[in-house]
Every structure is written in C-alpha cells, then in structure tokens.
Gaussian input, Z-matrix of N, CA and C with variables (Angstrom, degrees):
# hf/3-21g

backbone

0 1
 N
 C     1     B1
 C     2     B2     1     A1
 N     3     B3     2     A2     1     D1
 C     4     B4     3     A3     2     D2
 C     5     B5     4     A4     3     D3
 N     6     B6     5     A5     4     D4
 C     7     B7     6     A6     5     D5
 C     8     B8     7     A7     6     D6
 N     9     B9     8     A8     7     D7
 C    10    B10     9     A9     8     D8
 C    11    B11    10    A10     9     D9
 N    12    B12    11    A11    10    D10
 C    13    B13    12    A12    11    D11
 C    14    B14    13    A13    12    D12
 N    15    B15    14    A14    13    D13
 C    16    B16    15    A15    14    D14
 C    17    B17    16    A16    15    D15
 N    18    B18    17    A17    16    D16
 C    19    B19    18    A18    17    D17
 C    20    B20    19    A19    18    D18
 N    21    B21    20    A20    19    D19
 C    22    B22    21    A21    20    D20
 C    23    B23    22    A22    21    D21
 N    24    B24    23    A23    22    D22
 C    25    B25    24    A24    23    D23
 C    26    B26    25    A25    24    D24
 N    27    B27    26    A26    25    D25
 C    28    B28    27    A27    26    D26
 C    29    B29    28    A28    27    D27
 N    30    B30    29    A29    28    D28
 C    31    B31    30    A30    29    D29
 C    32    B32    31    A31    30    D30
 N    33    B33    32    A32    31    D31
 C    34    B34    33    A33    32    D32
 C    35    B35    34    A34    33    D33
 N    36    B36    35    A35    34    D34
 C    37    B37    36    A36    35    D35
 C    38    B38    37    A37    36    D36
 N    39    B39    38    A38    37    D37
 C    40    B40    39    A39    38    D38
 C    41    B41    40    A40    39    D39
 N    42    B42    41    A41    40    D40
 C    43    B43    42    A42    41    D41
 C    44    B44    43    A43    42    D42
 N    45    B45    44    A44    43    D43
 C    46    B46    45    A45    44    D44
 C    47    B47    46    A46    45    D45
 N    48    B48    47    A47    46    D46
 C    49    B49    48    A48    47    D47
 C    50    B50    49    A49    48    D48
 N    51    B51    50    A50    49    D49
 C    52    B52    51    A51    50    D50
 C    53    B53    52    A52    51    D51
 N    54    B54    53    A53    52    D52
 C    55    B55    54    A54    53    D53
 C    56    B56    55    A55    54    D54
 N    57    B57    56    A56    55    D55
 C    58    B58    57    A57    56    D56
 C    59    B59    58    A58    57    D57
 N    60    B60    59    A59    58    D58
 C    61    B61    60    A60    59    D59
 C    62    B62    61    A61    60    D60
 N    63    B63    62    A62    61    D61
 C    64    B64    63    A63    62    D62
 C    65    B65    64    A64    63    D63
 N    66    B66    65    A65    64    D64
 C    67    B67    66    A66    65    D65
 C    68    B68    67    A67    66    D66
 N    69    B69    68    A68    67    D67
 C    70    B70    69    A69    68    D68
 C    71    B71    70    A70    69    D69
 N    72    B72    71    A71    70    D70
 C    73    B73    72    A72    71    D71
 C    74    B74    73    A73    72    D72
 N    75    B75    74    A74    73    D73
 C    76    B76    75    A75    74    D74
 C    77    B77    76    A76    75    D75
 N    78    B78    77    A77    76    D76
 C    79    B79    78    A78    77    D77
 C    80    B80    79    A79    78    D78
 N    81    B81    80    A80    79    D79
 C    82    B82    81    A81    80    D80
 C    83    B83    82    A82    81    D81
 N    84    B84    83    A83    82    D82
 C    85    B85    84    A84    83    D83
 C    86    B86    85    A85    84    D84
 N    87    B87    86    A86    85    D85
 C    88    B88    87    A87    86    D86
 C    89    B89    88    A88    87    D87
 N    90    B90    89    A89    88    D88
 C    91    B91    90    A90    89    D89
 C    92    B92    91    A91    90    D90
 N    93    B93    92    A92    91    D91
 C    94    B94    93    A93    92    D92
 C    95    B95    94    A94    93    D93
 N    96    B96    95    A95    94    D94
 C    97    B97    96    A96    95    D95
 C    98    B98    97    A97    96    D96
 N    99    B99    98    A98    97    D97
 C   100   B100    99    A99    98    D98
 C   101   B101   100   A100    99    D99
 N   102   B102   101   A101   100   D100
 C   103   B103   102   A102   101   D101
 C   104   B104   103   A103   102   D102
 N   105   B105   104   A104   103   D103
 C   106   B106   105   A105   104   D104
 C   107   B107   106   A106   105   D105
 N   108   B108   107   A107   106   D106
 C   109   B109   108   A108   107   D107
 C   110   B110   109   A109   108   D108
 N   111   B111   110   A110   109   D109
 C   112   B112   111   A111   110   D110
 C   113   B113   112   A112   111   D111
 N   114   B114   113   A113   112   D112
 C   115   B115   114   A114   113   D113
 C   116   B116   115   A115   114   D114
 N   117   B117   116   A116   115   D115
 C   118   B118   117   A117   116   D116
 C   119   B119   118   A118   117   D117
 N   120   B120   119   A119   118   D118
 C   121   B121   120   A120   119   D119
 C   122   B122   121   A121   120   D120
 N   123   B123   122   A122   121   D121
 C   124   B124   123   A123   122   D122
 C   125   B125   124   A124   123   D123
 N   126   B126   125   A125   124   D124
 C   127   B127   126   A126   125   D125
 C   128   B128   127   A127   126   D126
 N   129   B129   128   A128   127   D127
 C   130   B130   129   A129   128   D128
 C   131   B131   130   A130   129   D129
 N   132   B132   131   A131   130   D130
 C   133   B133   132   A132   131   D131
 C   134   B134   133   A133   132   D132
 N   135   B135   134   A134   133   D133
 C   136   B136   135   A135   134   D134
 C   137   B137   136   A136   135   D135
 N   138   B138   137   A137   136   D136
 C   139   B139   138   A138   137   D137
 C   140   B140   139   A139   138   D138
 N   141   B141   140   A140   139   D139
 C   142   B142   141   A141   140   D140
 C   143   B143   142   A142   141   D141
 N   144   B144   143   A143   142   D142
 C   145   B145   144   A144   143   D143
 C   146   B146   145   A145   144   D144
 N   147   B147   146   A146   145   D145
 C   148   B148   147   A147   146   D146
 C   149   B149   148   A148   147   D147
 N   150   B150   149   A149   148   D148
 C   151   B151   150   A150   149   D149
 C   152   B152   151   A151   150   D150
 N   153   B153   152   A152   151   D151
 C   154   B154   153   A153   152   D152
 C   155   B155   154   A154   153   D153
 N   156   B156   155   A155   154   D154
 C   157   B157   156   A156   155   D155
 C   158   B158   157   A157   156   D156
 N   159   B159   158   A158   157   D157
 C   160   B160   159   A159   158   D158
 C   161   B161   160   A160   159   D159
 N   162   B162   161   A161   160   D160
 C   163   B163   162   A162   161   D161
 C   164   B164   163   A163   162   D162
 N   165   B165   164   A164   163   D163
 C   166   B166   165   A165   164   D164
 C   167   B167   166   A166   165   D165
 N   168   B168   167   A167   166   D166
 C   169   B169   168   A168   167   D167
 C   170   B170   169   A169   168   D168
 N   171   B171   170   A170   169   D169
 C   172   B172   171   A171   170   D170
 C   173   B173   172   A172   171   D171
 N   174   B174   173   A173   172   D172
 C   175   B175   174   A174   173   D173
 C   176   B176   175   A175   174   D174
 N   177   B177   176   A176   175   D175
 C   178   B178   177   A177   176   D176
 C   179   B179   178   A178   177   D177
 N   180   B180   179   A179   178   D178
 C   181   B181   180   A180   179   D179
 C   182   B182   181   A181   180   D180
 N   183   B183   182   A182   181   D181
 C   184   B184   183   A183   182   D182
 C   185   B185   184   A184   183   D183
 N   186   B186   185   A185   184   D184
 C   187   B187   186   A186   185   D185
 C   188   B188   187   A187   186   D186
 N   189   B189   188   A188   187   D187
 C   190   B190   189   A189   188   D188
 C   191   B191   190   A190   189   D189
 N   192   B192   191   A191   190   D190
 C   193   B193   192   A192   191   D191
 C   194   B194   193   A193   192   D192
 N   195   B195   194   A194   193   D193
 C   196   B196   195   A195   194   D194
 C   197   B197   196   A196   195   D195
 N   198   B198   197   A197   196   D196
 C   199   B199   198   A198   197   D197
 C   200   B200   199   A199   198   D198
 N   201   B201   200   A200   199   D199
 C   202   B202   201   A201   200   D200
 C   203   B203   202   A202   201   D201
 N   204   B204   203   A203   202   D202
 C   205   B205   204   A204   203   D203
 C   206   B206   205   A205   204   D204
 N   207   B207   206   A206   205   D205
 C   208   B208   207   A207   206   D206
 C   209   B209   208   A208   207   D207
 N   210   B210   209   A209   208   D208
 C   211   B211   210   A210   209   D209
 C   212   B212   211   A211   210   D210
 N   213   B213   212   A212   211   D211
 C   214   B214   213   A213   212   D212
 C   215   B215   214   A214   213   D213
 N   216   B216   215   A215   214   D214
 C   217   B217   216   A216   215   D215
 C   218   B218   217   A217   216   D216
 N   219   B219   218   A218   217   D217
 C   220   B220   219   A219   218   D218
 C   221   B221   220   A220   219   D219
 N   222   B222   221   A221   220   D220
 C   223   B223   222   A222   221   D221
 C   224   B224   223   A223   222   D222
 N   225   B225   224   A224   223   D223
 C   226   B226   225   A225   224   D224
 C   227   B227   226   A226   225   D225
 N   228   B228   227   A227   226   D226
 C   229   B229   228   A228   227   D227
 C   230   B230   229   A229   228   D228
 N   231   B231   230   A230   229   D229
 C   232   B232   231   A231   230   D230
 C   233   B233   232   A232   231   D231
 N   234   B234   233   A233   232   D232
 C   235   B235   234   A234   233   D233
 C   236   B236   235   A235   234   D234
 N   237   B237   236   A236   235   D235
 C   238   B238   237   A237   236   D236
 C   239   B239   238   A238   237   D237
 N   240   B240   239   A239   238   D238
 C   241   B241   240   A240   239   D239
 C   242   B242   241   A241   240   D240
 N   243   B243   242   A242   241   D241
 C   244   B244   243   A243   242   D242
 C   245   B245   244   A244   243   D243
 N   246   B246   245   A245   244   D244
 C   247   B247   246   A246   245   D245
 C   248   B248   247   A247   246   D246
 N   249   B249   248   A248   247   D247
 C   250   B250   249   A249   248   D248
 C   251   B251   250   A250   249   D249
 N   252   B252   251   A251   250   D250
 C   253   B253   252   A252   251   D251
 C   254   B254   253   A253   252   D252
 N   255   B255   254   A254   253   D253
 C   256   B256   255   A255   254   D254
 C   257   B257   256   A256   255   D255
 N   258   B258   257   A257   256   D256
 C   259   B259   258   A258   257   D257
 C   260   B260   259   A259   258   D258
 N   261   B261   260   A260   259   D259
 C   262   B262   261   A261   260   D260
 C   263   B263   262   A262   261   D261
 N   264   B264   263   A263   262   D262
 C   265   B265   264   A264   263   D263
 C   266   B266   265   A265   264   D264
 N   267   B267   266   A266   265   D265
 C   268   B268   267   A267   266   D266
 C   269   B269   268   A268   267   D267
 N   270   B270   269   A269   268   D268
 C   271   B271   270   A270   269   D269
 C   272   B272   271   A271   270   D270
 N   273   B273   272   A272   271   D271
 C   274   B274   273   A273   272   D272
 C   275   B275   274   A274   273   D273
 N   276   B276   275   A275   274   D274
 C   277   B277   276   A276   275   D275
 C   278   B278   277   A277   276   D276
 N   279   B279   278   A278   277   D277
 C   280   B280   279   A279   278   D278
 C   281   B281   280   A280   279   D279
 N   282   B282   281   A281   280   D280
 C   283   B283   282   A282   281   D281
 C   284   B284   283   A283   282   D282
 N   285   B285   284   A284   283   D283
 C   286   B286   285   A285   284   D284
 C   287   B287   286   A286   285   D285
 N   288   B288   287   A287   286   D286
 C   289   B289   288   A288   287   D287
 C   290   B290   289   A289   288   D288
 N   291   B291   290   A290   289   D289
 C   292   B292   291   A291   290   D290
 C   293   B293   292   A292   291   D291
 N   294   B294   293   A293   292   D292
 C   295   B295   294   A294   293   D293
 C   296   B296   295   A295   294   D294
 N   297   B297   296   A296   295   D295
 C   298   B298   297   A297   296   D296
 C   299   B299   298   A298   297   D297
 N   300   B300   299   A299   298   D298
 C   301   B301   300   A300   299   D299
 C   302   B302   301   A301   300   D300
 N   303   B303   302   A302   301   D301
 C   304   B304   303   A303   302   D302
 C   305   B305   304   A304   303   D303
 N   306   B306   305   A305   304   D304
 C   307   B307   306   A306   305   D305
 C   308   B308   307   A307   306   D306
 N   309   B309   308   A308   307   D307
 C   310   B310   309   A309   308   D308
 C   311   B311   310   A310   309   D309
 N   312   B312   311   A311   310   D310
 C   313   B313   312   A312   311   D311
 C   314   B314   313   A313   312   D312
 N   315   B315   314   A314   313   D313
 C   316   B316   315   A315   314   D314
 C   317   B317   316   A316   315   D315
 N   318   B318   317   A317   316   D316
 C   319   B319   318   A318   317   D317
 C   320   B320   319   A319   318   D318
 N   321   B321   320   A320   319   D319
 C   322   B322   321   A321   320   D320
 C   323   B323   322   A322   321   D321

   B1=1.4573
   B2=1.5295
   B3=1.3036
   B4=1.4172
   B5=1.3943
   B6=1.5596
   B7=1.6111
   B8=1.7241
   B9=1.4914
   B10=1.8629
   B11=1.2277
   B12=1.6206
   B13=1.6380
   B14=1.4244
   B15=1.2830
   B16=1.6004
   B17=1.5365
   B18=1.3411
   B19=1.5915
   B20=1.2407
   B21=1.5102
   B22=1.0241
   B23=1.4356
   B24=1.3566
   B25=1.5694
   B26=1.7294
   B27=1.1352
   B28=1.7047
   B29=1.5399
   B30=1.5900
   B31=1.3558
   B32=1.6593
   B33=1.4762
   B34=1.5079
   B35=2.0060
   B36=1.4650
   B37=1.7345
   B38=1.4024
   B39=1.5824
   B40=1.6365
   B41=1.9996
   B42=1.5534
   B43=1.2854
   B44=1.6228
   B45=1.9620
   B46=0.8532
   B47=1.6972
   B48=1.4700
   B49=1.8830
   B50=1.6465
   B51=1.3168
   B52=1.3547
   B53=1.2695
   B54=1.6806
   B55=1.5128
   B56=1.4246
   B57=1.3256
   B58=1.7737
   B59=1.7583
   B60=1.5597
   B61=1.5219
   B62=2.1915
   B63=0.8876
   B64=1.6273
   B65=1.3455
   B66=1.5625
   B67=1.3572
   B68=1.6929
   B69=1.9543
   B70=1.0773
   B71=1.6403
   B72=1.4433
   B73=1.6607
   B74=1.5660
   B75=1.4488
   B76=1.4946
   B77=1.2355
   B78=1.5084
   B79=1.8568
   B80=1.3037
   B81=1.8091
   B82=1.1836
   B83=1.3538
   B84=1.4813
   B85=1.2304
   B86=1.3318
   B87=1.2621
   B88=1.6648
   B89=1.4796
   B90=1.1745
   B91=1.5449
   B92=1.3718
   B93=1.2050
   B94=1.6197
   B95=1.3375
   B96=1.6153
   B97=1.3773
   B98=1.3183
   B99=1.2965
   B100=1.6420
   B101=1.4547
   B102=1.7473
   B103=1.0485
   B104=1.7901
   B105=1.4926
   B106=1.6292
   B107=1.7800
   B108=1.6928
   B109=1.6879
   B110=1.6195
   B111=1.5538
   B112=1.4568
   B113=2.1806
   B114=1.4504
   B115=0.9150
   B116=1.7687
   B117=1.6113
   B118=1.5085
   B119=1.4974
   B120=1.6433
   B121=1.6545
   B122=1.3748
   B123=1.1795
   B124=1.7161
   B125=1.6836
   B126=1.4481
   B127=1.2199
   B128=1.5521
   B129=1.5657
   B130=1.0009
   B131=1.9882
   B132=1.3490
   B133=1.1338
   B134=1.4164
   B135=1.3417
   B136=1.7377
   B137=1.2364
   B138=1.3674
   B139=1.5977
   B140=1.2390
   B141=1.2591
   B142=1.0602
   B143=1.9467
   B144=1.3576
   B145=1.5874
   B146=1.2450
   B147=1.4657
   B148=1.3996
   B149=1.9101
   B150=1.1305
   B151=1.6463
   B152=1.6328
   B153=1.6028
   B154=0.9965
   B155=1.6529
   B156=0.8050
   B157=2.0472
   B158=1.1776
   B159=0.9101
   B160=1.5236
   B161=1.1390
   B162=1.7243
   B163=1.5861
   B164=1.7512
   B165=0.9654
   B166=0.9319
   B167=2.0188
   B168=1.0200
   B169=1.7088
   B170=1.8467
   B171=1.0560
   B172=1.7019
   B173=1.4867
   B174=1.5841
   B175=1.3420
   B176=2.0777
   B177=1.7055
   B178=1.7269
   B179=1.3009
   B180=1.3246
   B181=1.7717
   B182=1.9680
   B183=0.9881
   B184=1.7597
   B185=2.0541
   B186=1.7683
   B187=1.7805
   B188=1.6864
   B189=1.3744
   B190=1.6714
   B191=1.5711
   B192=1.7721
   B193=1.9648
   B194=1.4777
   B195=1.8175
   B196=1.3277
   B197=1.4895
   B198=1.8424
   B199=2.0049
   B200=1.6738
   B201=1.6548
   B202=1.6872
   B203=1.7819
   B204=1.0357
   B205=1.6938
   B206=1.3219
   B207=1.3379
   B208=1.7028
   B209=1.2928
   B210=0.9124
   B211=1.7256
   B212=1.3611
   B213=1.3505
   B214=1.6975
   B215=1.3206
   B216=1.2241
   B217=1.1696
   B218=1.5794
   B219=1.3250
   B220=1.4517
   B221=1.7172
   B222=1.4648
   B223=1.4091
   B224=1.4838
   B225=0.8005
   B226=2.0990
   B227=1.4423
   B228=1.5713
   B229=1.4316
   B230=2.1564
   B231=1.0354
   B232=1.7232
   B233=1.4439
   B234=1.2964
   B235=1.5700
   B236=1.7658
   B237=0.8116
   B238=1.3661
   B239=1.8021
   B240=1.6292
   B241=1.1827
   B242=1.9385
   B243=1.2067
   B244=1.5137
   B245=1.9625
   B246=1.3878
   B247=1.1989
   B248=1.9851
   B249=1.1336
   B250=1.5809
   B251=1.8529
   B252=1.0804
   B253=1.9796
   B254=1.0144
   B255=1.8778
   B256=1.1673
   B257=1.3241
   B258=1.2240
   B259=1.4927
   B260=1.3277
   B261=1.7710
   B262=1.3304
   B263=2.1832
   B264=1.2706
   B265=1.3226
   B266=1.5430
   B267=2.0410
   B268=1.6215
   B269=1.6806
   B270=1.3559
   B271=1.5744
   B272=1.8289
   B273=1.4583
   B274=1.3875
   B275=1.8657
   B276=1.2077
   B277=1.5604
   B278=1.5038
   B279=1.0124
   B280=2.1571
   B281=2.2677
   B282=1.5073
   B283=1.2497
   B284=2.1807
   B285=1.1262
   B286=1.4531
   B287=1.3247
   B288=0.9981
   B289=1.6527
   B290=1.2678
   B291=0.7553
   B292=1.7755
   B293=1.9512
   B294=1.3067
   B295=1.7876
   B296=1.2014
   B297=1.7420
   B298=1.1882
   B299=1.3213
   B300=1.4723
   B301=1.6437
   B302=1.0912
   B303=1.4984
   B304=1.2085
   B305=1.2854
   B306=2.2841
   B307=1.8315
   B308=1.3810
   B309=1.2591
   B310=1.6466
   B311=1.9585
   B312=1.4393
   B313=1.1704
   B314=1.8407
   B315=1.3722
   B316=1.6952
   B317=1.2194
   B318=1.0335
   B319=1.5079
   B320=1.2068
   B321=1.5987
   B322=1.6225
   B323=1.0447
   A1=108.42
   A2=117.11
   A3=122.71
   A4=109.05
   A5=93.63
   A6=89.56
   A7=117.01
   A8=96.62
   A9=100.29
   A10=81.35
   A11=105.80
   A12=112.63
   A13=108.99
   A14=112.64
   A15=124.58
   A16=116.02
   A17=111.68
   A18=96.17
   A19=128.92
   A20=139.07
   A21=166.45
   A22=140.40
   A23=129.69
   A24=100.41
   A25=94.42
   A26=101.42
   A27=108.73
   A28=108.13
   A29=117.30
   A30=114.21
   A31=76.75
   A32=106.30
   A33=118.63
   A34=102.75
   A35=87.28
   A36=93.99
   A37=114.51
   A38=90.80
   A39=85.59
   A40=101.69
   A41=109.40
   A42=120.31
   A43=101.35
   A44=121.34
   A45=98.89
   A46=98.32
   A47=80.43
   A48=104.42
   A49=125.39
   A50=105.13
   A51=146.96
   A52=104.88
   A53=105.19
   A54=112.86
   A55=114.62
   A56=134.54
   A57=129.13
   A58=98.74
   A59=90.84
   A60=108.30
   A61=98.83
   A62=85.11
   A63=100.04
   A64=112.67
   A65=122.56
   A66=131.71
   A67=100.86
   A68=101.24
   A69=97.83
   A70=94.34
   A71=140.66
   A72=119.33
   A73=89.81
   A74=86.73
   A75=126.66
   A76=110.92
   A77=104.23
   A78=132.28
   A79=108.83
   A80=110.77
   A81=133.45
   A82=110.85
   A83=124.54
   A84=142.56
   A85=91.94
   A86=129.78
   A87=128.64
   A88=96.24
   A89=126.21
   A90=130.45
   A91=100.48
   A92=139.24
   A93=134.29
   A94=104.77
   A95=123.52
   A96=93.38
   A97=118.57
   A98=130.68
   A99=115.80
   A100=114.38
   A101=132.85
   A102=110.18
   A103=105.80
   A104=104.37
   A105=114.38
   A106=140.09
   A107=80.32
   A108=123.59
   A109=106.50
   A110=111.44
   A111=138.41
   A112=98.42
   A113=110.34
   A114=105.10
   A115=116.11
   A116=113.09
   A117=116.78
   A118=106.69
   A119=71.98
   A120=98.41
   A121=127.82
   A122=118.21
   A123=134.55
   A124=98.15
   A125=119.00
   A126=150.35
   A127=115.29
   A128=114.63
   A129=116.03
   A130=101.24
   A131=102.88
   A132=113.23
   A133=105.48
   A134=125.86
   A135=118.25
   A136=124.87
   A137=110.78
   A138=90.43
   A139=140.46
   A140=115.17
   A141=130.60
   A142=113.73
   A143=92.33
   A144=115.08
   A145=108.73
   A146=144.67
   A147=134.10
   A148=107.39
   A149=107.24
   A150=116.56
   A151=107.70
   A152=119.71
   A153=142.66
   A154=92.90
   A155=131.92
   A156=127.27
   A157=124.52
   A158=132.35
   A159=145.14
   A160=138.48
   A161=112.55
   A162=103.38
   A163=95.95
   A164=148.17
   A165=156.02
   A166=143.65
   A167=102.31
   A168=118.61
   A169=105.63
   A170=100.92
   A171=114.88
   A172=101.49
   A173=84.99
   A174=94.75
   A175=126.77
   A176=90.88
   A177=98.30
   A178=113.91
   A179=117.01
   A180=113.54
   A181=92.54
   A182=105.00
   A183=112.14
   A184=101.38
   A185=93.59
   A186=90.85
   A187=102.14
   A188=121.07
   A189=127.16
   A190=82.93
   A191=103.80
   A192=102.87
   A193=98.40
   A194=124.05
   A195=112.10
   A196=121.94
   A197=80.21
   A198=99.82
   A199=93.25
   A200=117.42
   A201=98.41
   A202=98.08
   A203=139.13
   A204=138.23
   A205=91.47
   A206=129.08
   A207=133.41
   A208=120.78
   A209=95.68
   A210=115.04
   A211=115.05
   A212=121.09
   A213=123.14
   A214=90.33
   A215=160.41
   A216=136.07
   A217=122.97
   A218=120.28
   A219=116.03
   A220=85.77
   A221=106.26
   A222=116.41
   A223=112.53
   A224=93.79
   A225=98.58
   A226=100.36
   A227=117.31
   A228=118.32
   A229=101.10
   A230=106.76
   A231=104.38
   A232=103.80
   A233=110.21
   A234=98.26
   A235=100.41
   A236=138.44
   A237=137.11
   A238=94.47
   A239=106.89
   A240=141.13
   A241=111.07
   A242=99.49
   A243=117.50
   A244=108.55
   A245=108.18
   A246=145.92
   A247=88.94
   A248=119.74
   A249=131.23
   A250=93.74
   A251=98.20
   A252=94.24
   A253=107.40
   A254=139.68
   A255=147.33
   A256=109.31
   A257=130.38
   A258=113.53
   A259=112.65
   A260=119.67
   A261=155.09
   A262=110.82
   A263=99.95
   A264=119.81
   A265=123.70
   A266=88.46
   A267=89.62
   A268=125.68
   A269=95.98
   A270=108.37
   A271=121.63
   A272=110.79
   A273=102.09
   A274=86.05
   A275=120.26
   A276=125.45
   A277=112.82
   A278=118.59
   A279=130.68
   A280=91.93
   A281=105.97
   A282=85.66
   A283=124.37
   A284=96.70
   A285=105.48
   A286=88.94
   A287=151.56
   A288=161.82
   A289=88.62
   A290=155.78
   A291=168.55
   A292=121.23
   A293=93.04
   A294=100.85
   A295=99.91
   A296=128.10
   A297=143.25
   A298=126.33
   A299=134.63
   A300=118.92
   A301=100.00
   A302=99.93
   A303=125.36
   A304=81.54
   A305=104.58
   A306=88.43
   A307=112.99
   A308=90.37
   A309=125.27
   A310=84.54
   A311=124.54
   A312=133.07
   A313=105.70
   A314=110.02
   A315=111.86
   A316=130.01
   A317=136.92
   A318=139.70
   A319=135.89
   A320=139.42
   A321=139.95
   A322=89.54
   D1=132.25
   D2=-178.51
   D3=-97.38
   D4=130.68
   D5=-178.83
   D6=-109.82
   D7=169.30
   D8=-144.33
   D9=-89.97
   D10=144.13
   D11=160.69
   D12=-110.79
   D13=142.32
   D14=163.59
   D15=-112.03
   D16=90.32
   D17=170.40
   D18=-65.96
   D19=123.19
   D20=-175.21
   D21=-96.50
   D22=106.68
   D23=178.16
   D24=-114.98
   D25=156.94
   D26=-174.22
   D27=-139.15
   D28=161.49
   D29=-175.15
   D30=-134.57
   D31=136.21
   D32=166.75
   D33=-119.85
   D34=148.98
   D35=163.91
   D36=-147.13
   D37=179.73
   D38=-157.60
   D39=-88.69
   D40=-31.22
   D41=166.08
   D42=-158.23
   D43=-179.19
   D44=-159.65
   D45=-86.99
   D46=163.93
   D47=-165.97
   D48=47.41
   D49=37.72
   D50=179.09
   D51=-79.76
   D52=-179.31
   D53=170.22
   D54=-55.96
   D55=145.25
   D56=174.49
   D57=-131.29
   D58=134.13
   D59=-178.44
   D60=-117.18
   D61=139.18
   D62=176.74
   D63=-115.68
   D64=116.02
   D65=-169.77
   D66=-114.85
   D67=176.51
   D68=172.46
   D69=-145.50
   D70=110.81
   D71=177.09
   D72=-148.27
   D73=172.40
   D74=-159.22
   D75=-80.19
   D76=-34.06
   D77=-172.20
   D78=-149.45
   D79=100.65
   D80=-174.10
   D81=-65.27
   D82=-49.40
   D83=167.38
   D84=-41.08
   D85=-98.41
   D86=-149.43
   D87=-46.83
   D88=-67.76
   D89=-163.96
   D90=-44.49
   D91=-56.05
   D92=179.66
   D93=-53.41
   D94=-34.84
   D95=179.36
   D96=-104.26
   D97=7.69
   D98=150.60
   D99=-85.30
   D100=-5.97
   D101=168.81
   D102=-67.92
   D103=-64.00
   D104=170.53
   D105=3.64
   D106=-47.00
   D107=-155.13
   D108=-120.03
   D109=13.66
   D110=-170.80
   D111=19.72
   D112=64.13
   D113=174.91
   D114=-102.61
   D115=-1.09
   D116=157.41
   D117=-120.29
   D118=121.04
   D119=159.24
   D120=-49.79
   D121=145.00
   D122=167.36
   D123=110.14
   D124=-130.67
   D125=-164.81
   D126=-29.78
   D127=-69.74
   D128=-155.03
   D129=-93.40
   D130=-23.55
   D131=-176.73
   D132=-71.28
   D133=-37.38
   D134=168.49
   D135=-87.82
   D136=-15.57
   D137=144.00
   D138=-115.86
   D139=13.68
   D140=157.13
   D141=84.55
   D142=66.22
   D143=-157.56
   D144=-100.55
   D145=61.49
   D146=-141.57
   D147=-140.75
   D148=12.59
   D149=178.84
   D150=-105.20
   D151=103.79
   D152=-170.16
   D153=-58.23
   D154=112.61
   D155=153.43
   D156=-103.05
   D157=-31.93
   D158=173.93
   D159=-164.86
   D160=136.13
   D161=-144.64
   D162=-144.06
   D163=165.97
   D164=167.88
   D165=-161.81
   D166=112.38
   D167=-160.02
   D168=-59.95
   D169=139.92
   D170=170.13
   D171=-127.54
   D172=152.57
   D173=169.06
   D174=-67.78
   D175=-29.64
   D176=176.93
   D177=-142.11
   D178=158.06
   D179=-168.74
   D180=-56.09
   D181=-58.08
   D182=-160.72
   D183=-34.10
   D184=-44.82
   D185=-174.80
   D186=-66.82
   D187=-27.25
   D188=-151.47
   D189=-72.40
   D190=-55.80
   D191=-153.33
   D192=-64.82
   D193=-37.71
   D194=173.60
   D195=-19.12
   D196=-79.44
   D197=-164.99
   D198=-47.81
   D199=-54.01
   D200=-153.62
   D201=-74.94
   D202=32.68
   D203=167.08
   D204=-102.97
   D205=-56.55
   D206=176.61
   D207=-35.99
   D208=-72.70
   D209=170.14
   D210=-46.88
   D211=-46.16
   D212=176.60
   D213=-67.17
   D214=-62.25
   D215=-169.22
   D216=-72.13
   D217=10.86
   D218=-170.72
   D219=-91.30
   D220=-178.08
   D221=-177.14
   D222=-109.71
   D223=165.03
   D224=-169.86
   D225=-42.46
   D226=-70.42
   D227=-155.45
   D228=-47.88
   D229=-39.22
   D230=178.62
   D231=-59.59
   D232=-49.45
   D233=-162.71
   D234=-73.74
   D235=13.83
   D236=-137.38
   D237=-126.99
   D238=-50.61
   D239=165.37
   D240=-49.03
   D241=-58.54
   D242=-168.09
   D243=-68.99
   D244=-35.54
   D245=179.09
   D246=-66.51
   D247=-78.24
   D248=-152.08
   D249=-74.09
   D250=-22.09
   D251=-172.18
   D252=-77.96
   D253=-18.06
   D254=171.17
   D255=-118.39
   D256=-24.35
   D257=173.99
   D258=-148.39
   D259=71.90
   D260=-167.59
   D261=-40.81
   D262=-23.99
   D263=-166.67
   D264=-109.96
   D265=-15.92
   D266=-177.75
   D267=80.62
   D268=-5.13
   D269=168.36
   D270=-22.61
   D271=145.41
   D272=-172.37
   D273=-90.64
   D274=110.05
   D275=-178.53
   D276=-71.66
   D277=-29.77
   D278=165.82
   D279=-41.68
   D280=-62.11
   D281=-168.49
   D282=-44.02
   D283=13.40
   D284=-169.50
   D285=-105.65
   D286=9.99
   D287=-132.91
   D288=-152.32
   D289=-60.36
   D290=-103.88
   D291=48.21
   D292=32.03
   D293=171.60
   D294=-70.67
   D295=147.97
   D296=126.70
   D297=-32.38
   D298=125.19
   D299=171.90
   D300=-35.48
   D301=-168.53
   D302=-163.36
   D303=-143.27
   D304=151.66
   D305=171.95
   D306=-96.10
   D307=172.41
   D308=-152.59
   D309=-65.69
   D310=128.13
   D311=161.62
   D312=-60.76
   D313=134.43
   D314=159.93
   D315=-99.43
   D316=91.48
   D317=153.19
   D318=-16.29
   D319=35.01
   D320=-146.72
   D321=-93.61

C-alpha cells in the first residue's frame, strides 16, 4: 500500500506571540502529534512549542523545504504578520485535525 504524502510547511508556537518553530513534513497529522506528545527531541520539545497556527500545503517536498528555508530567514515581525492574516486570534489550528486543546498556559 502506498502511502499519501502531503508536503507541508507549518509555523507552531508556544502561546500567542510566544516562541515560533517553523517545520516542514510530509504528514501534518503525525508530525503534530509527536510534537504534542513531546516525542522529538531538541527545540520544540524544550520549550514547549506545540500550538499549530499556520500551516500551508505544496504540491512537492522541494516547493514545502523552499518556502520553510524562506521563512526561517524572515524576521519575527513578518512571520508574526503572515501568522495574524490567516489566523487573527492565534487559534490552536490541529483542533481542525481532531486534536484536543491544549491547556490554557497561566501567567502568575
């Protein structure tokens, strides 16, 4: 059985205007849930970067890794921008996936 690829580039954070991690995978679904489920090591797993905000489909990994190399070099205020023009509120976008929130971070 051949399995379907979706190339993907995604921006995760940790809350809004939080830490932002920039990904690139094949299978958006799986990748949300080992970031989620802190099952990759390094980055997102120490700080705890796991709220999907904006994500966007290519037709091939080569166009996906492009845009997400682009984007790692843009500067916060763009990505920040690019982030608010499609998802104004910061929404956790995975719940469109069928993820559970995530809990609510506290501020004390």
């Amino acid at each position: 059985m051949k399995r379907e690829i979706s190339p993907t580039v995604y921006l995760l954070a940790s809350r809004r205007n939080g830490t932002l991690y920039i990904g690139v995978t094949s299978d958006l679904v799986k990748r949300l849930y080992e970031h989620r489920n802190g099952l990759i090591e390094g980055f997102t797993k120490d700080y705890g970067v796991k709220r999907l905000v904006w994500f966007e489909p290519h037709d091939s990994m080569d166009s996906a890794i492009l845009r997400g190399k682009r984007i790692k070099k843009w500067n916060r205020p763009w990505k920040i921008a690019l982030i608010e023009a499609g998802n104004p509120d910061w929404d956790d976008l995975a719940l469109g996936f069928g993820y559970e929130p995530l809990p609510t971070l506290r501020c004390d």
